[in-house]
C-alpha positions as CSV (number, residue, x, y, z in Angstrom):
1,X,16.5,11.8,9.6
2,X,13.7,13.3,12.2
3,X,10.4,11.7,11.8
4,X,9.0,13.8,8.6
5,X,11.7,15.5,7.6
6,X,11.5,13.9,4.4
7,X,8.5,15.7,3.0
8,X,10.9,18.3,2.0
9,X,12.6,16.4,-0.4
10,X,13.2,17.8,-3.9
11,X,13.4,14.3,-5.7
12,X,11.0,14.4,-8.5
13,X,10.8,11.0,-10.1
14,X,12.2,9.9,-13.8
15,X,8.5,8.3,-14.8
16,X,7.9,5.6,-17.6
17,X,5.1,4.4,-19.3
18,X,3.3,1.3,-19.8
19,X,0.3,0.9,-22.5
20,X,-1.9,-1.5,-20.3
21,X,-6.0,-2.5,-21.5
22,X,-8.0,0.9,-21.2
23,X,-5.3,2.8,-20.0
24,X,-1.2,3.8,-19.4
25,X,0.6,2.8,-16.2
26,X,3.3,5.7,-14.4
27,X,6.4,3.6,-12.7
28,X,9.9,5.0,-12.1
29,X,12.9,2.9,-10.7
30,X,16.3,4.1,-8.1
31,X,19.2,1.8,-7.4
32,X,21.0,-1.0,-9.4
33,X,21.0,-5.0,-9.0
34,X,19.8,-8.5,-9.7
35,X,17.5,-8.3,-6.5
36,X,14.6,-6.0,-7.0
37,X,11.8,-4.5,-4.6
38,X,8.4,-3.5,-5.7
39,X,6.6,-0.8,-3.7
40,X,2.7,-0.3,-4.6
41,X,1.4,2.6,-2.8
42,X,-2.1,2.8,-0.9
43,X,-5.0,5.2,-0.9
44,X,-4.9,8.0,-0.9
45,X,-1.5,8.4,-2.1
46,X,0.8,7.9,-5.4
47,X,4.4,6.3,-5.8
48,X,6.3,9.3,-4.4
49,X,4.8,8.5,-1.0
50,X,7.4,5.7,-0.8
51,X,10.5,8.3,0.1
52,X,11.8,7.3,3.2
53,X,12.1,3.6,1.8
54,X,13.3,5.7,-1.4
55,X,16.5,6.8,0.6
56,X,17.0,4.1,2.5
57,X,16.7,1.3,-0.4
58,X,18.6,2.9,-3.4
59,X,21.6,2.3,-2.2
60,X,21.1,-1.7,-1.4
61,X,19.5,-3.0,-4.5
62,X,16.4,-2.1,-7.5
63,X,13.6,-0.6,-6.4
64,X,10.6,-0.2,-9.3
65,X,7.6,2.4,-7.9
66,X,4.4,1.9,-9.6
67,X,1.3,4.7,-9.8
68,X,-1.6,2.4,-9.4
69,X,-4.4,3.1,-11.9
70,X,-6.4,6.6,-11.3
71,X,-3.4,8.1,-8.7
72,X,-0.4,9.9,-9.7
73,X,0.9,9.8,-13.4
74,X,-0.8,6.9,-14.3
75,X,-4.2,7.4,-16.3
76,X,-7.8,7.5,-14.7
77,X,-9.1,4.3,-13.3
78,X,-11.6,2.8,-16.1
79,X,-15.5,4.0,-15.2
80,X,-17.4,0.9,-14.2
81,X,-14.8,-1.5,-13.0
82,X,-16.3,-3.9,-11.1
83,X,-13.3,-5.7,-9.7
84,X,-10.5,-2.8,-9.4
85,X,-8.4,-5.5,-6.8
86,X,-8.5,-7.8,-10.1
87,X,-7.4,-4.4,-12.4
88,X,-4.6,-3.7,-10.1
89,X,-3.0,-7.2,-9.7
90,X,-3.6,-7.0,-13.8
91,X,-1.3,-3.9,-14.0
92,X,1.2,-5.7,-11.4
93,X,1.9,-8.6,-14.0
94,X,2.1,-5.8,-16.7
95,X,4.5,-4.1,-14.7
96,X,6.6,-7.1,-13.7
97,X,6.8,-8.0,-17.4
98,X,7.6,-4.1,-18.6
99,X,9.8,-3.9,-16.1
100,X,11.8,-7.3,-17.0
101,X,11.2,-8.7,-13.6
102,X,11.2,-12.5,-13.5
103,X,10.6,-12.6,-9.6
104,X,10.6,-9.8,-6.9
105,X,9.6,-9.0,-3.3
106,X,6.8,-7.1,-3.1
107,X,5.6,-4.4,-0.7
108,X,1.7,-3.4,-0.5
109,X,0.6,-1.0,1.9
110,X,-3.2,-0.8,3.3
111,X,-5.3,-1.0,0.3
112,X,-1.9,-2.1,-2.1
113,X,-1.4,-4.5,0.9
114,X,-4.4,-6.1,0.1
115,X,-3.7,-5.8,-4.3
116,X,-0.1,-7.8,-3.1
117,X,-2.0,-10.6,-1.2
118,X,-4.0,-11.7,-3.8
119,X,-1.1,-10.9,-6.5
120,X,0.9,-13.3,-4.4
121,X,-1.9,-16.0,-4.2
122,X,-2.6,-15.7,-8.1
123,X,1.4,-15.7,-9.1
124,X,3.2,-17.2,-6.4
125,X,6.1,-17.7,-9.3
126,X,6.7,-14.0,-9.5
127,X,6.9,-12.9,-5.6
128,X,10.3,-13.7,-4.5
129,X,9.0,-11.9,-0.8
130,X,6.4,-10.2,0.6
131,X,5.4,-7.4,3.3
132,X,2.2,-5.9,3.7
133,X,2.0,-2.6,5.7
134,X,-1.6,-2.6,8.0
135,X,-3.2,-4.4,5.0
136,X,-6.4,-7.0,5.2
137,X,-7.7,-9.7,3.1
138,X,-11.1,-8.0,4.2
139,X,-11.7,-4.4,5.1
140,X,-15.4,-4.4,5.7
141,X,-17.0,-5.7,9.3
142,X,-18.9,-9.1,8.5
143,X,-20.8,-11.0,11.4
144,X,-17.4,-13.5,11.1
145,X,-15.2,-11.0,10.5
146,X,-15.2,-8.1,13.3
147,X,-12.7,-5.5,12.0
148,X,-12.5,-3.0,9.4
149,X,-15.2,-0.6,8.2
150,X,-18.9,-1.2,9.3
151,X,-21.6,0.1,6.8
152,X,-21.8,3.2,8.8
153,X,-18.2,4.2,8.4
154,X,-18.4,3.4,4.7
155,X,-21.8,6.1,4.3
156,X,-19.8,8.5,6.1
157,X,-17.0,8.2,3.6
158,X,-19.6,8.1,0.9
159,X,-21.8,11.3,2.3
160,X,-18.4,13.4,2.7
161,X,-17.7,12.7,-1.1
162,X,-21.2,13.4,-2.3
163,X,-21.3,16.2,0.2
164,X,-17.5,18.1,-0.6
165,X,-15.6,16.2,-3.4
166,X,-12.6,15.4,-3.1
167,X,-11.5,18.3,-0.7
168,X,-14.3,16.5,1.4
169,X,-13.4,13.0,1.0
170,X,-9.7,13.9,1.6
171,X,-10.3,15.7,4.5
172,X,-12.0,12.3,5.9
173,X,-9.2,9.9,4.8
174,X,-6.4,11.7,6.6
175,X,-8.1,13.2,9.3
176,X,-5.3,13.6,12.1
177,X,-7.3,12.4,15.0
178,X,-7.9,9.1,12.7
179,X,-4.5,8.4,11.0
180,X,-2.0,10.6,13.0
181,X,-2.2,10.1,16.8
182,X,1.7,8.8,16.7
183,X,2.8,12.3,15.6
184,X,2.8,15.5,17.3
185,X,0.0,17.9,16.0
186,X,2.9,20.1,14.1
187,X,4.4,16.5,12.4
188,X,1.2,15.5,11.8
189,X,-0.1,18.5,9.9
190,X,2.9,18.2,7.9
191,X,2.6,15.1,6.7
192,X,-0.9,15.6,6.0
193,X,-0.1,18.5,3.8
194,X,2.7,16.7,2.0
195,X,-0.1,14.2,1.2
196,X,-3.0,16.2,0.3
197,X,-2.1,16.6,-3.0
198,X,-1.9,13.2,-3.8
199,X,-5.1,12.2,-2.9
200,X,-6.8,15.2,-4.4
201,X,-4.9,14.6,-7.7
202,X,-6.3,11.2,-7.4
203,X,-9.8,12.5,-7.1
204,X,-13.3,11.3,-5.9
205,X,-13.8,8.3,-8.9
206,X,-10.3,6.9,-7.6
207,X,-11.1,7.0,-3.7
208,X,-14.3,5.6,-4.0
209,X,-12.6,2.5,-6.4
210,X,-11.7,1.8,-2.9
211,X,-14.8,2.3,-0.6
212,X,-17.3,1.1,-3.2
213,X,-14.8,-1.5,-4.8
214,X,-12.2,-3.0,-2.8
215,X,-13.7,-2.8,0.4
216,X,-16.3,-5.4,-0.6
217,X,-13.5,-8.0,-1.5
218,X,-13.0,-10.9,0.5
219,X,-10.3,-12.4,0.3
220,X,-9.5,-14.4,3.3
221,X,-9.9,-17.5,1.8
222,X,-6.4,-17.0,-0.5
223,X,-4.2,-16.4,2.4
224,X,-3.5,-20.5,2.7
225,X,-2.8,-20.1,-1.0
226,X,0.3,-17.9,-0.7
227,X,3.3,-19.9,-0.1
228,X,6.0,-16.7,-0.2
229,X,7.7,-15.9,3.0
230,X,5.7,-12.9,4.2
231,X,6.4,-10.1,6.9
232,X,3.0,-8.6,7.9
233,X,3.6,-5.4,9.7
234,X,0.9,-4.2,11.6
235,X,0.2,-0.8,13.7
236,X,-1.2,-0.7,17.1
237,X,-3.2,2.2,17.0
238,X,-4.6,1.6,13.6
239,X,-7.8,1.9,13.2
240,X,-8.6,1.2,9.5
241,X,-6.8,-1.7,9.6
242,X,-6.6,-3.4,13.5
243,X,-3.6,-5.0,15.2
244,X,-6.2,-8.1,15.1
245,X,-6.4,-8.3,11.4
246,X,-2.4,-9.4,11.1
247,X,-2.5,-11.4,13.9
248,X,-5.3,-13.5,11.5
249,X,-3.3,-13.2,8.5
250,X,-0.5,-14.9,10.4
251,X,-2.6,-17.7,11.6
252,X,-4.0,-18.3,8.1
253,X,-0.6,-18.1,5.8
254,X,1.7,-20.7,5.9
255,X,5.0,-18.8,6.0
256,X,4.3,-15.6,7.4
257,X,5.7,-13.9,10.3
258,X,4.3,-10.8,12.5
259,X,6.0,-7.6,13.3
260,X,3.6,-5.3,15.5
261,X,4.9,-1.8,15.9
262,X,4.3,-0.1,19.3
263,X,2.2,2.8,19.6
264,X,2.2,3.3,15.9
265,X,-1.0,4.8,13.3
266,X,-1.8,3.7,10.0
267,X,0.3,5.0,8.0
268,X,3.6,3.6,9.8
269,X,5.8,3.6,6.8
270,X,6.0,6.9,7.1
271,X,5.6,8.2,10.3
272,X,8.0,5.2,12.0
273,X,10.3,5.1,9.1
274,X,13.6,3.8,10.5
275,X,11.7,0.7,11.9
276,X,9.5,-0.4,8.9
277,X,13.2,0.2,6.7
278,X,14.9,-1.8,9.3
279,X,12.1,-4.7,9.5
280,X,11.8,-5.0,5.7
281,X,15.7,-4.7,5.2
282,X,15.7,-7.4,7.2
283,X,12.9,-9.8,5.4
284,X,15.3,-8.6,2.1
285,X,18.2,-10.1,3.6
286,X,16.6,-12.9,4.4
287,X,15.4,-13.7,1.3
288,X,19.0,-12.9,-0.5
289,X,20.5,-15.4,1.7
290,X,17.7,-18.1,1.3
291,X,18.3,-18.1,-2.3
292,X,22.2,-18.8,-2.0
């Protein structure tokens, strides 16, 4: 498979619903076994996102995809919630329980990276594993903490919103000079285009749960709290999210182990596809063997 080839895929998910407080939850499952993986998207994207792990996975064991509230099929994220990291790690357990899983590994990427950290600090009983793609206990720039957005970056985000909508705001978020720089221009505007219509299905209210609501978390102080074995997989060329934020992460968690990928952007899973299947196939493993 070539870098993006995948975007062409015709798969077109087998969705079910979950009734969860104020809303309905979209998750859809591929593959068969006792071991199960769940895969929580990040912004600005929806469950289908997840198809080169799609292809790869299936075949080896369960895989469960969730729509996190406001994105994909899943209903709009409630107006005025104050604490949409605590909504989503709500719909997690909902999810684990509709989905009749007693323990899985769970995979979080950027802002879902973040949901799965304090998920997995809150109900260690239910993560069996867990891998965060370039996500952070803290994305906004504190005098302690120098990486992730400063209040600048956050009004820009804000401005192109008020400014354009969500044509504006999505623009912004996958910019290809930002997000892109380990594709060529071609792959890059492909990928882009494949995504677009995620995030604008998602819309402005669901973006700015993120900019105006999870960006203020801060969560550092969990990470010593999470006792699952954990891969962090972090890009070097990130931005959003720097190399400098795993390398913490790692420091802080007591069983958690660091995979940097080499001239890699933000949004790795996808644009370095064979090595994020290989290095989470191999934390899967891992954990198989672990348990007997």
């Amino acid at each position: 498979m070539g870098g993006v080839d995948f975007v062409d895929t015709d798969f077109r998910p087998d969705y079910r619903f979950l009734d969860v407080e104020g809303g309905r939850l979209a998750w859809w499952e591929q593959g068969t076994g006792e071991d199960a993986i769940v895969w929580v998207h990040g912004l600005p994207l929806d469950s289908r996102s997840w198809e080169p792990q799609r292809r790869h996975f299936a075949p080896l064991c369960r895989n469960v995809f969730v729509d996190l509230r406001g994105y994909g099929q899943s209903s709009r994220l409630p107006a005025g919630t104050a604490d949409v990291t605590g909504l989503y790690c709500s719909d997690l357990g909902a999810l684990f329980d509709g989905a009749a899983l007693r323990r899985a590994m769970l995979v979080g990427f950027a802002s879902a990276g973040h949901v799965a950290l304090r998920f997995a600090a809150h109900h260690s009983e239910r993560v069996a594993g867990l891998v965060t793609i370039n996500g952070s206990p803290c994305f906004r720039r504190q005098e302690d903490w120098p990486w992730g957005f400063a209040d600048d970056g956050i009004a820009r985000f804000t401005a192109m919103a008020a400014a354009r909508g969500i044509e504006g705001l999505t623009d912004a978020v996958l910019d290809p000079a930002l997000v892109f720089k380990d594709l060529s221009p071609a792959d890059g505007a492909r990928l882009a285009g494949w995504f677009r219509p995620m995030s604008l299905s998602a819309g402005v209210d669901t973006l700015m749960g993120f900019f105006a609501g999870i960006a203020g978390d801060d969560d550092r102080g969990l990470l010593p709290r999470i006792p699952a074995r954990t891969l962090l997989i972090s890009s070097t060329l990130g931005e959003e999210v720097p190399a400098g934020v795993a390398l913490f992460c790692r420091r802080q968690m007591p069983n958690a182990l660091l995979a940097e990928l080499p001239d890699a952007d933000h949004f790795a899973f996808a644009t370095r596809p064979q090595l994020v299947n290989a290095l989470i196939e191999g934390m899967w493993m891992r954990e198989r063997r672990s348990r007997g």
